[in-house]
N, C-alpha and C positions, 0 to 999 in steps of 0.2 A: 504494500500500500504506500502511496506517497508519503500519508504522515507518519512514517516510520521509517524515513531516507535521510532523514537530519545527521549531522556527522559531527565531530567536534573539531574538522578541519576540509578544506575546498575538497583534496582529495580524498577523503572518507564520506564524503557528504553525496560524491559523483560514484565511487563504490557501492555506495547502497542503493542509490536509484538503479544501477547496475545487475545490483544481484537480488532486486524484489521486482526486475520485468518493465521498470518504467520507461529503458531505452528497447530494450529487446523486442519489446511487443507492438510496442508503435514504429518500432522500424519494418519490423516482420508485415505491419500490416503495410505497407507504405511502398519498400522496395522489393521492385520486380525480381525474382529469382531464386533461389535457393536457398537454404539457409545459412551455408558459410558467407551469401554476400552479403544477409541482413547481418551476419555477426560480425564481420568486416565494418556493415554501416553504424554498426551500436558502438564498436571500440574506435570509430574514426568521429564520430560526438562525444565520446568521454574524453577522447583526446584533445580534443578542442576545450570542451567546458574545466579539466584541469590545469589548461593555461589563463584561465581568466578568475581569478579570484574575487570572487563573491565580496571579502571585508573591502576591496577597493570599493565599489559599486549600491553602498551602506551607508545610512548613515546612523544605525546602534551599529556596531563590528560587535558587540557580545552574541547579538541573533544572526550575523553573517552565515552560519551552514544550518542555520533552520529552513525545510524544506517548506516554508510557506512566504506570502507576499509582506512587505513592508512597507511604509508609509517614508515615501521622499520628498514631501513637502509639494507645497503647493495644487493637491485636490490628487498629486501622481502617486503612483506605485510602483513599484521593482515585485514583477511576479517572480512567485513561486519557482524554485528551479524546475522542479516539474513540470512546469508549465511551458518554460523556455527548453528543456529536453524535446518537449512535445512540439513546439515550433521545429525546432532545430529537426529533428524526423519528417516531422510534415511537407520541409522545405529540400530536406539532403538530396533528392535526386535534380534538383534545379538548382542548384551550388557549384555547377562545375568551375575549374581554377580561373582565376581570370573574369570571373561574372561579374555580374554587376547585380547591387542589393539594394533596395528601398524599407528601410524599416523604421514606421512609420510612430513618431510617439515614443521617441529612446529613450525619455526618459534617463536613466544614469548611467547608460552608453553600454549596459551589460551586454543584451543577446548583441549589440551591432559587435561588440571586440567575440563573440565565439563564431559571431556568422564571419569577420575575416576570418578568423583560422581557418573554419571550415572551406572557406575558397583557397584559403593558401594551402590546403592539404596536398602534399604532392599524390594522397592515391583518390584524389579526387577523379571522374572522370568524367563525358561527355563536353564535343562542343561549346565555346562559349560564344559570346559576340565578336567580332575582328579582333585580333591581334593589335591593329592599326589604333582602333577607335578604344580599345579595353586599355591602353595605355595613357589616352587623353583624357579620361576620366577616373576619379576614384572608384573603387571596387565596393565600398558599403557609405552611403549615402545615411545619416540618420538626419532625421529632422521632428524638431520640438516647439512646441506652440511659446514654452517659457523662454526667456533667453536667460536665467538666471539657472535652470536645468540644462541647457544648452553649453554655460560658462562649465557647469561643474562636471557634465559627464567627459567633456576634454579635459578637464583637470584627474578625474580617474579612469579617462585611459593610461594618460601621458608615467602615471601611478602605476600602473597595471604593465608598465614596459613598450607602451605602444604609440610613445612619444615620434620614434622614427616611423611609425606608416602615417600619424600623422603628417609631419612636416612634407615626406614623400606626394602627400595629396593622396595616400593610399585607402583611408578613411576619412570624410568629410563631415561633420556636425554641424547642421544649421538650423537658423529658426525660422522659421515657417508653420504656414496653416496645413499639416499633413495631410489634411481630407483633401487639398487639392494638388497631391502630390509635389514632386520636384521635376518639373521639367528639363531644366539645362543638366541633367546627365540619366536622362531617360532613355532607351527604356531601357527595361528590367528581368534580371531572368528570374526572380522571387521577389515579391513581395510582402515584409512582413506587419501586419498593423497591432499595435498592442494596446488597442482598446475598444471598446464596444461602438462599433458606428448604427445607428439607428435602420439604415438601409446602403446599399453597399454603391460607394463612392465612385461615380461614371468616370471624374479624371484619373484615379487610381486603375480602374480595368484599360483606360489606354494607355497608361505609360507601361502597361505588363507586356513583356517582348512576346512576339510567336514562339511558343514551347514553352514559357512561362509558366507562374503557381503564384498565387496570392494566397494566401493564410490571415484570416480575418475574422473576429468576433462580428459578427450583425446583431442586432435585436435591444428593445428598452427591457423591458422588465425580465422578457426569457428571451436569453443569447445562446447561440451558438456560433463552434468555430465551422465554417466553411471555408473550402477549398474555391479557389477560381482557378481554370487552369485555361487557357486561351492555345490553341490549335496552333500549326504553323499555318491553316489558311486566315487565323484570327478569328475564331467558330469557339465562343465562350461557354463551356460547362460551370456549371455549380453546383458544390456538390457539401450536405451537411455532415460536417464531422463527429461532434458531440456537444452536450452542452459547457456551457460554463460562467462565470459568471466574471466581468470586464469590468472596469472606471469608463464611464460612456466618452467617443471622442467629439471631443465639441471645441469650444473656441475657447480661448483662455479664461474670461470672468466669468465663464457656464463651471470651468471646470476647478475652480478655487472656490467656489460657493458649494460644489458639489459636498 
């Protein structure tokens, strides 16, 4: 069970979502193929989530490896690792190296520093956008409605050792109205949003690239995560994941009242 993944350290905390099925089973369900390649995709998310330390991305570090959500000020949150395990599956097959990420609502820059690694994985695989064009642009995009969330999750990546993908333009942090995407380095071969949108955001399904995935809470009172996954003809499925329960994404004084 999730609430039983708590650890008293990053890497004991990403071992027990490990060996109670939180990665295993949402990857099993997610990627194509056999089982050594879903076990392959659960140790290539641990691998990732043990390079990002949870106390940078906090702000009690006493509750840093409790598997549940925290309160980072201003109406936001830092879910659940479990929760971001669950992104990070739902998205793994549209992560190839060199992609490009929109994760929408970063909040304190956690899932954006595991979704780079996960692109810098070298046993990443699949296609990405040109070679040409994945170089002129940063590889994970996050954008925050707060700019004073925006200040601090650069200040703990820069914490977190991820100072140089920084400066490289390798990650980029900005402030923006996430509902309406980031265009100037769109599109996207995942999408992630981390928070409740009431119905799901028309400029967000266009900057999703052909072969794309959006991962997104819809709904007010009952949410769930749906899948968007857009065709290489551009031919949009949706599809319901499960439920759960999001901070709704609204405009900044919607969501400090909240």
């Amino acid at each position: 069970m999730a609430w039983t993944s708590s650890g008293s350290s990053n890497a004991e905390l990403i071992d027990n979502m490990l060996r109670n099925g939180i990665l295993g089973k949402v990857v099993g369900d997610v990627v194509d193929g056999n089982k050594s390649e879903a076990e392959c995709a659960s140790d290539r998310i641990a691998r990732a989530m043990k390079k990002v330390d949870r106390a940078n991305y906090v702000r009690d570090k006493r509750d840093a490896y409790e598997d549940s959500p925290q309160t980072i000020g201003h109406g936001a949150t830092i879910s659940a690792p479990h929760m971001h395990a669950y992104a990070a599956s739902h998205l793994l097959p549209y992560l190839p190296p060199g992609g490009r990420v929109l994760d929408v609502g970063s909040g304190s820059g956690y899932l954006s520093a595991v979704l780079y690694h996960l692109i810098e994985d070298p046993h990443g695989h699949k296609p990405s956008l040109s070679d040409s064009d994945a170089k002129s642009k940063p590889l994970i995009i996050g954008i925050e409605h707060v700019s004073e969330l925006t200040d601090w999750s650069i200040s703990n990546l820069k914490h977190d050792g991820l100072g140089e993908a920084l400066e490289k333009g390798q990650i980029e942090m900005v402030t923006g109205d996430g509902r309406l995407g980031y265009p100037p380095n769109a599109p996207y071969d995942a999408i992630h949003v981390g928070a409740a949108a009431p119905e799901l955001p028309q400029a967000l399904v266009d900057q999703l690239a052909p072969g794309g995935r959006m991962f997104i809470p819809i709904g007010t009172y009952k949410q769930n995560i749906y899948h968007i996954d857009k065709d290489e003809s551009g031919k949009i499925t949706q599809t319901e994941v499960m439920g759960v329960r999001y901070v709704p994404l609204t405009d900044r004084k919607s969501q400090e009242e909240h």
